[in-house]
N, C-alpha and C positions, 0 to 999 in steps of 0.2 A: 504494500500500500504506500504510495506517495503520498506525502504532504506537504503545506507550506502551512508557517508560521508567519501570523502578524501581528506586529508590536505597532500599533498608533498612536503618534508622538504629535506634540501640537507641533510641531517643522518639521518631523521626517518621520517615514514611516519606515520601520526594518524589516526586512524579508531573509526567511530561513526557508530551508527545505530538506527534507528527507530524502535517504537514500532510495531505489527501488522495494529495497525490503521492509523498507518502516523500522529501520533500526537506528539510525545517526542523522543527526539533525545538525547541518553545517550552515554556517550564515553564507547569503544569498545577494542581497541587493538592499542598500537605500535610495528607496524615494522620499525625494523632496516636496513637501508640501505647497501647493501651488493655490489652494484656496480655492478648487473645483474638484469637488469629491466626484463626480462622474470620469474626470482625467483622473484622477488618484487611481480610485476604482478600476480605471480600466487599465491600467499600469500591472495592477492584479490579477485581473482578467487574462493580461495577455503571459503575463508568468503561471498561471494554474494550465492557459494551454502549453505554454513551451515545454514543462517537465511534465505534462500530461498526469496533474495532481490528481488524487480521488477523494481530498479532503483538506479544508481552509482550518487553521485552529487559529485563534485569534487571544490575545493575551488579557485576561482582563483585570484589571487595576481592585482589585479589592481593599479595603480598608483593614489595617492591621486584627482586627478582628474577625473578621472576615465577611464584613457588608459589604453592603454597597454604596456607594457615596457618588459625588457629583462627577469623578471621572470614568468610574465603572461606568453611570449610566450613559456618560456620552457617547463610550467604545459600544454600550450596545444597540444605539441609534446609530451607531454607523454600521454597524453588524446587520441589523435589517435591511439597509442600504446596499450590502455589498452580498448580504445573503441573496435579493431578488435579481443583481447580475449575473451569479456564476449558478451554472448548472451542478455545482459538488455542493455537497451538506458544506456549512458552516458551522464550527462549534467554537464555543470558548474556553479559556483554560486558566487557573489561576497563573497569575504571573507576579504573586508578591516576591519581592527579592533577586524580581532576573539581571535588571538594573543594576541592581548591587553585584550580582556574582559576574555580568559581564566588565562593570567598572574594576573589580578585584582582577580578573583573569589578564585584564590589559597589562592591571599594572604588574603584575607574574612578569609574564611576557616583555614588557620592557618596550609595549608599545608607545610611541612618539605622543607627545601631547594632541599637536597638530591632525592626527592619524585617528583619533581614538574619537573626536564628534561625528566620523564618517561610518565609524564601524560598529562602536556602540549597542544601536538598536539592532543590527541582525544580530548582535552575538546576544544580547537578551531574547530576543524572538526565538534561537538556536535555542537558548537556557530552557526557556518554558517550554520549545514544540520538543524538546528531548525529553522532559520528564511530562508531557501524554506522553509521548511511543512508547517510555517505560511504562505507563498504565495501561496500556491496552494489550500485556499483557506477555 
């Protein structure tokens, strides 16, 4: 099973994807926010066809408790949004802490200052669309 990961950031949005076997989940692509979600969208669109995904998991921003709060529910008005474009189920995923363990991972790494606002969100999006593919079993 393929999939793509999405992290929606108020400037960019990051994009992961899975292997063919739904095992490893590698960062993908940032888009830039252009302030036309039908172009955001279809940026989407055309990454679900090119790795010919069989499922969107989308990151959703919970509240340390595990609510939902005013950014959850913007991700999941845009989740309806992007759910009635693509022909694959869309689902969501807790994404508390992907942020943090992608900011940690960078700094591991010895990634560039300059380098790290471009890569950031796929490697959060990678964080969370790898622990679904751990749950699914």
């Amino acid at each position: 099973m393929r999939a793509v990961g999405i992290d929606f950031g108020a400037r960019r949005i990051g994009v992961a994807i899975s292997d063919s076997a739904g095992m490893v989940a590698t960062p993908y692509e940032t888009i830039k926010r252009v302030g036309d979600r039908p172009v955001e969208h279809g940026r989407i669109a055309d990454i679900v066809a090119e790795i010919d995904a069989d499922i969107v998991v989308v990151g959703l921003p919970l509240s340390l408790d595990g609510a939902l709060g005013q950014s959850a529910d913007a991700v999941l008005a845009e989740v309806r949004g992007l759910a009635k474009r693509l022909d694959v189920p869309v689902e969501t995923h807790d994404e508390r802490f992907s942020t943090v363990t992608a900011h940690q991972s960078m700094r591991t790494s010895g990634t560039k200052k300059h380098k790290k606002r471009d890569v950031v969100d796929q490697l959060a999006a990678a964080v969370f669309l790898q622990a679904w593919l751990d749950s699914q079993g």
